[in-house]
C-alpha positions in Angstrom: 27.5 34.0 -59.0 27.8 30.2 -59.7 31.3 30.0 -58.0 29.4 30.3 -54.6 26.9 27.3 -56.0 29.6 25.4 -56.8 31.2 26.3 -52.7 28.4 25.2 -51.3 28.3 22.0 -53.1 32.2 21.3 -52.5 31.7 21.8 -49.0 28.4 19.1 -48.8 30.2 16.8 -50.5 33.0 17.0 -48.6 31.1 16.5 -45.5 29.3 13.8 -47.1 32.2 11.7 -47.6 34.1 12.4 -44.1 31.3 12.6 -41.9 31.6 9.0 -41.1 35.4 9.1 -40.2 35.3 11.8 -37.8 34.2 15.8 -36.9 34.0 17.8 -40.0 33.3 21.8 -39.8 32.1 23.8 -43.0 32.6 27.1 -43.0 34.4 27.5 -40.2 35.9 30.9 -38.6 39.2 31.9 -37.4 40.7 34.5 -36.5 40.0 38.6 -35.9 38.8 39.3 -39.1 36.9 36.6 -40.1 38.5 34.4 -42.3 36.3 31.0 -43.1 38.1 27.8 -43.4 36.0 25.8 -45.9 36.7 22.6 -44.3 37.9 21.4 -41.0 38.4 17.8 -40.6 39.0 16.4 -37.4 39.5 12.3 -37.6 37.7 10.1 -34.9 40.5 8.6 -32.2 39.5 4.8 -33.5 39.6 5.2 -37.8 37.6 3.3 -39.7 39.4 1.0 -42.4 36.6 1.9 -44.6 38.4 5.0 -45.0 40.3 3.5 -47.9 37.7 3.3 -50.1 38.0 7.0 -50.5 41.3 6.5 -51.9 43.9 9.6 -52.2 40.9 11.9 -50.3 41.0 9.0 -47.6 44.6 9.7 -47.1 44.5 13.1 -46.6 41.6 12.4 -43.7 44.1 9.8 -42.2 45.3 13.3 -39.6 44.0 16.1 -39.2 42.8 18.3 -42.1 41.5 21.8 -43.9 40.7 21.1 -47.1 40.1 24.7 -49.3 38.5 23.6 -52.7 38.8 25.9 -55.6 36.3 25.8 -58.0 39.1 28.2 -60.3 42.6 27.7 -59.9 43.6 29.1 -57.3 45.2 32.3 -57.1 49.0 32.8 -55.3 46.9 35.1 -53.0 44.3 32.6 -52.7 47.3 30.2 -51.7 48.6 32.7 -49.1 45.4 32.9 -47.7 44.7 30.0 -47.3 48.4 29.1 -45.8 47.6 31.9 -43.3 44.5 30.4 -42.0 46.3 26.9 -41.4 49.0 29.4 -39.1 46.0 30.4 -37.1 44.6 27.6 -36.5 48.0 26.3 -35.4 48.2 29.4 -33.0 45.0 28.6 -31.9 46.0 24.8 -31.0 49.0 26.4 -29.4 47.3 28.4 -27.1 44.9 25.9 -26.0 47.7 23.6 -25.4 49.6 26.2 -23.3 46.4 27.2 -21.0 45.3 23.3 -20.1 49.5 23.0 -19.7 49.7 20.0 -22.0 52.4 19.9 -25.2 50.9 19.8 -28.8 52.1 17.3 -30.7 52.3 17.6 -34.2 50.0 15.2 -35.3 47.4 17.0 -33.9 48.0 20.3 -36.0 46.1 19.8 -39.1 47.5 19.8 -42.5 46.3 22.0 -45.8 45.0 20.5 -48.7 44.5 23.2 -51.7 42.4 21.9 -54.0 42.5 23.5 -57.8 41.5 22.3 -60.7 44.8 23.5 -62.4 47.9 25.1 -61.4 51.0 26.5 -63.5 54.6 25.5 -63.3 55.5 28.9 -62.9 53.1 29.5 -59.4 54.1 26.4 -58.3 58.1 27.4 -58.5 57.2 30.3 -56.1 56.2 28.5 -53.9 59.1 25.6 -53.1 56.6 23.1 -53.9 58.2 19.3 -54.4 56.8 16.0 -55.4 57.0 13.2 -52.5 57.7 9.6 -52.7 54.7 7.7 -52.1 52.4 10.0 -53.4 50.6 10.4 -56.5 51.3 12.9 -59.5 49.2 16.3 -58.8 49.6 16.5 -55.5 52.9 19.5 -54.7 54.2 19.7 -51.4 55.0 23.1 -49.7 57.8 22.8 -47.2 57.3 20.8 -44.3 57.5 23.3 -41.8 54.1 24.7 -44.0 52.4 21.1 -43.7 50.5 22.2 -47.0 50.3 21.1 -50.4 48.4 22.0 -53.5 46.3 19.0 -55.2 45.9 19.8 -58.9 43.2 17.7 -59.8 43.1 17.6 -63.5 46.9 16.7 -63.1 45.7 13.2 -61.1 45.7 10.1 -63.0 42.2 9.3 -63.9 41.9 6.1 -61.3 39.4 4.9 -59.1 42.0 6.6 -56.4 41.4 10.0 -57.5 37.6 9.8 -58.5 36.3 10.9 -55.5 38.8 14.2 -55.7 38.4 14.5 -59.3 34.7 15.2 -59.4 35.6 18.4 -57.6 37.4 19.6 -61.2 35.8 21.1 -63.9 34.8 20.2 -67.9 36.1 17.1 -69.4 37.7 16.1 -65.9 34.8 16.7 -63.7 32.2 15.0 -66.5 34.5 11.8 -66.4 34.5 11.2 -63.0 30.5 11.7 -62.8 30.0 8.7 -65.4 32.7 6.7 -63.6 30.1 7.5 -60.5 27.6 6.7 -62.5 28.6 3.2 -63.0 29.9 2.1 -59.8 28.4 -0.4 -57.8 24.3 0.4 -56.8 25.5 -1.0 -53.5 28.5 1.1 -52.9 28.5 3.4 -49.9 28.9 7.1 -51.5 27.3 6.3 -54.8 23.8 7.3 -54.4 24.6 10.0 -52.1 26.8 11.7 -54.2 24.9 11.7 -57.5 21.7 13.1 -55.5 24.5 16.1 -54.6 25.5 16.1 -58.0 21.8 16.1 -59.5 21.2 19.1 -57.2 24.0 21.2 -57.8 22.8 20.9 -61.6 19.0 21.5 -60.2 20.8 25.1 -59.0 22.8 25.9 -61.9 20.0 25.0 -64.6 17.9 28.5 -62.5 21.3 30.8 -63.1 20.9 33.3 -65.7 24.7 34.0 -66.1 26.6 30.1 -66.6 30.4 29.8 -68.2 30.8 27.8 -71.0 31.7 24.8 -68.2 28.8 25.0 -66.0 26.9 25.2 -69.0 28.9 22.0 -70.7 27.8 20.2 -67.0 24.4 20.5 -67.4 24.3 19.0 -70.8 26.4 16.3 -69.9 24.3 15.6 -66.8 21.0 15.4 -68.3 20.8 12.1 -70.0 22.8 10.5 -66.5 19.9 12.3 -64.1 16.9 11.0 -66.9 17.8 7.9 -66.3 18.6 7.8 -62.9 14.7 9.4 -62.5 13.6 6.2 -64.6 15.2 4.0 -62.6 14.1 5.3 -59.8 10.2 4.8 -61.4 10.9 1.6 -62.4 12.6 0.5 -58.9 9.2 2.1 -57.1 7.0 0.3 -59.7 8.8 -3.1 -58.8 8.6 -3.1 -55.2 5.3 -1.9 -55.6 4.1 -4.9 -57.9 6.3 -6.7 -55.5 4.6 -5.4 -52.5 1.0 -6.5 -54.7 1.8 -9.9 -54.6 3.1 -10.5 -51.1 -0.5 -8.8 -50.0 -2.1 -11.1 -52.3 -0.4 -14.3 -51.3 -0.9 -13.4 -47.6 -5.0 -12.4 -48.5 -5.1 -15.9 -50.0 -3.7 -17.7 -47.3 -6.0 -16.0 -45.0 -9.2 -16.5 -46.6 -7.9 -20.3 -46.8 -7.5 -20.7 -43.3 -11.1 -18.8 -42.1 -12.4 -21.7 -44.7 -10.9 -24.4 -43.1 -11.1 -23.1 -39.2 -14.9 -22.4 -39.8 -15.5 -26.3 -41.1 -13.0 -27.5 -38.1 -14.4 -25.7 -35.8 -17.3 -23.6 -36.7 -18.1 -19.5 -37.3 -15.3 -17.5 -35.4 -16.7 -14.3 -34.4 -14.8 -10.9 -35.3 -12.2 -10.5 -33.1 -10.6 -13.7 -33.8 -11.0 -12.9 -37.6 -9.2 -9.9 -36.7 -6.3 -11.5 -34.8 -5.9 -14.3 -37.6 -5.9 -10.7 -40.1 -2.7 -9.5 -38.4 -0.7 -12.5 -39.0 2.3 -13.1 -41.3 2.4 -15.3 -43.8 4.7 -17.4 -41.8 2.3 -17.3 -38.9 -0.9 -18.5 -41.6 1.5 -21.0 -42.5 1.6 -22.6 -39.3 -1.5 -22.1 -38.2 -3.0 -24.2 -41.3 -0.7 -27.3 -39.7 -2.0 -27.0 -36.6 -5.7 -26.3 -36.8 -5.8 -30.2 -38.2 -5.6 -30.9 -34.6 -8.0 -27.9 -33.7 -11.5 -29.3 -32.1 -13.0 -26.0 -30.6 -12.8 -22.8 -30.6 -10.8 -22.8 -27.0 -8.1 -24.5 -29.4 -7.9 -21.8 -31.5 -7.4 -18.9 -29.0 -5.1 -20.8 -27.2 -2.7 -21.2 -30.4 -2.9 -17.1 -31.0 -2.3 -16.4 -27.6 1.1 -18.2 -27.8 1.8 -16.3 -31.1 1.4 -13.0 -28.9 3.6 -13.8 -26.1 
């Protein structure tokens, strides 16, 4: 039951990350019988540089992309599977190209990424897999003519590279990664985003009656992390709110300042004015308590808020 929690929230998160670097399709179908590609990347034509601060995943959105996350390790028939759905999709792409009479080039047929949290020497073997240069250890390239490879995550070096793939394992590696999350930058781009997915796929778990020894293990972990992200949160809203306090007060004190002094300058200003004077900023108060020194009537004053208005 929780795999299908844990699908859903591999897929968001996944779209999360890529949405800004091009077309990304959950869930989406090929072929007769239905088979669901998890996620179908499509880059934009002009890529964002930005993209490298998704590290190893940022690579693999460089071209286009299906990504299959595994929340187990995937299965040889799971592999197969998923190799055949990457041959339809080709075929598709194929077809297309013949019937608008245009050649398809190969960058434009996606490549498989497998993600699994483990993998064994022997299932790798059967399938040809190899390590290329460049490339990081975990990641086992199929034959080229496949244009696949399976990512073991819990085989990637725990490195700012990887985070962003690793928080898609499970136990120990999946609870590192959320406390290197945890402590990145409040500023960065996919922080807060990603711990609000991250609180709510423990928000779904913690109402499962059947959890594995993992899920539960998440849950714990994430507890103290999501009590005080909530009191941060408080304490953030309790800030801007005193903050929000004193800028009214300052600006109610400038106001009442400048009715005093335009009412012995001038004389009593009837309500509307009072109201027009009420809707200025601070900045606008500030300047208005310069000039009202030169103020001798009334006709002075509505001539200096009819220029603020224009």
């Amino acid at each position: 039951m929780t795999r299908f929690i844990h699908d859903k929230f591999a897929k968001d998160y996944l779209e999360e990350l890529l949405k800004n670097y091009g077309q990304v399709k959950a869930s989406e179908k090929v072929s007769g019988e239905i088979k669901e590609i998890d996620v179908l990347f499509t880059p934009a034509k002009q890529q964002s540089s930005n993209i490298e601060i998704l590290g190893l995943l940022g690579r693999f959105a460089e071209y286009p992309a299906l990504i299959e996350p595994f929340r187990n390790p995937a299965s040889t028939d799971e592999i197969c599977d998923c190799i055949l759905k990457l041959l339809e999709v080709k075929a598709l792409l194929r077809r297309e190209a013949k019937t608008n009479k245009t050649k398809l080039q190969d960058s434009e047929i996606p490549k498989l990424w497998i993600l699994t949290p483990t993998v064994s020497e022997t299932r790798l073997s059967s399938f040809g897999t190899m390590q290329q240069a460049g490339w990081l250890p975990g990641v086992h390239f199929l034959p080229d003519a496949l244009r696949t490879a399976i990512v073991a995550i819990h085989q990637l070096p725990p490195t700012p590279q990887t985070l962003w793939l690793r928080l898609l394992g499970r136990g120990s590696v999946q609870s590192q990664a959320i406390i290197e999350l945890q402590t990145l930058p409040l500023d960065h781009p996919y922080q807060k985003a990603t711990l609000e997915l991250v609180y709510n796929l423990r928000e779904n778990l913690r109402v499962n009656q059947e959890l594995e020894a993992d899920d539960r293990e998440l849950i714990m972990r994430l507890e103290p992390l999501y009590q005080r992200n909530r009191e941060q949160a408080k304490e953030e809203g309790r800030q801007e709110g005193r903050q929000e306090g004193r800028q009214e007060g300052r600006q109610q004190g400038e106001r009442d300042l400048i009715l005093r002094l335009l009412n012995r300058r001038i004389g009593q200003i009837d309500a509307l004015l009072i109201e027009q004077i009420t809707g200025l900023s601070i900045e606008q108060l500030e300047n208005l308590g310069e000039a009202l020194l030169d103020f001798s009537s009334i006709a002075d004053l509505e001539a200096w808020l009819n220029q603020q208005s224009e």
